[in-house]
N, C-alpha and C positions, 0 to 999 in steps of 0.2 A: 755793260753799264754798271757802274758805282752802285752798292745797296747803299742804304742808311742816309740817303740825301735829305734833306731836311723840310719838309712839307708845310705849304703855306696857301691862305685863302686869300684869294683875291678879294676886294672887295666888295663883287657882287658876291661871288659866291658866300661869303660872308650873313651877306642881307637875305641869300635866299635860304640857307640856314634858318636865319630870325625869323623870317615868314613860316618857312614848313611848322618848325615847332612851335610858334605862337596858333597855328591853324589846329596843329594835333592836338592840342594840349585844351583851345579853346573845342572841339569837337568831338574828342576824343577822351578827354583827360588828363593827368597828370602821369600815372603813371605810362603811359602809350610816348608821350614826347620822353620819356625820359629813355624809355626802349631806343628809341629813333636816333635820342643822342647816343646812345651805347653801340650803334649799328654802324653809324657815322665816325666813333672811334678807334671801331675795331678795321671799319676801310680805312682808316688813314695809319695804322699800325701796318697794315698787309700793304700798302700801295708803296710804305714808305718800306719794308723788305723786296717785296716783289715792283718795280717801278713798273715796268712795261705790261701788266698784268690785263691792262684794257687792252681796247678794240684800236686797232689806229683807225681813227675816223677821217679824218683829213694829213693825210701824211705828208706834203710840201709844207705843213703847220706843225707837224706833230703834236696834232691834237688827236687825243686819246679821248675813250666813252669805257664807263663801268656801267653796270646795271646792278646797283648795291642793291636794290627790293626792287619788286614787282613795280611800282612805279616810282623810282628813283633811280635814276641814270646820272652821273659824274662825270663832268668831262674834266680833264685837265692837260699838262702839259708839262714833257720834262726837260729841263736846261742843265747844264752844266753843274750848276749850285744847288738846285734844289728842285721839288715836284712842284707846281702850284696847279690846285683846285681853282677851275675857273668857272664853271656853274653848278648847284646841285639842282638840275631839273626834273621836277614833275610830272611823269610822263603824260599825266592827265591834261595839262599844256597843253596849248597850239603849237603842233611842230614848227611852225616858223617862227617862234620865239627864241628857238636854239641857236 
């Protein structure tokens, strides 16, 4: 598989972004969201070298899972064009929200 595809959020993944770090940042602080967004940059540098680097979780989908922190798991998926980020979940979540 192609390195260097080009990585993209979907637009949940997007809003679950918005959430995480308005949650950290209200409960945690400022500098904590800003950690979280450095964590979240430095997986999407490595996913977009390394593509297949997750778990294949559902492989008829090729849907892929990272575990970027202790609770935060990434699912995504790779196409032809590009990687796209399709949820950043909270592990603290209800499993069947994934």
């Amino acid at each position: 598989m192609p390195t260097g595809l080009k990585v993209v959020l979907s637009k949940k993944a997007d809003k679950d972004f918005d959430e995480i770090i308005n949650y950290i940042k209200s409960d945690f602080g400022s500098q904590d969201s800003i950690n979280f967004k450095a964590l979240i940059l430095n997986f999407l540098d490595l996913i977009q070298t390394f593509p297949e680097i997750g778990s294949l979780e559902i492989p008829n989908k090729n849907l892929r899972a990272f575990v970027a922190h202790k609770r935060l798991k990434i699912f995504y998926r790779i196409d032809s064009h590009r990687i796209i980020i399709l949820r950043l979940f909270d592990t603290r979540q209800n499993p069947g929200k994934k």
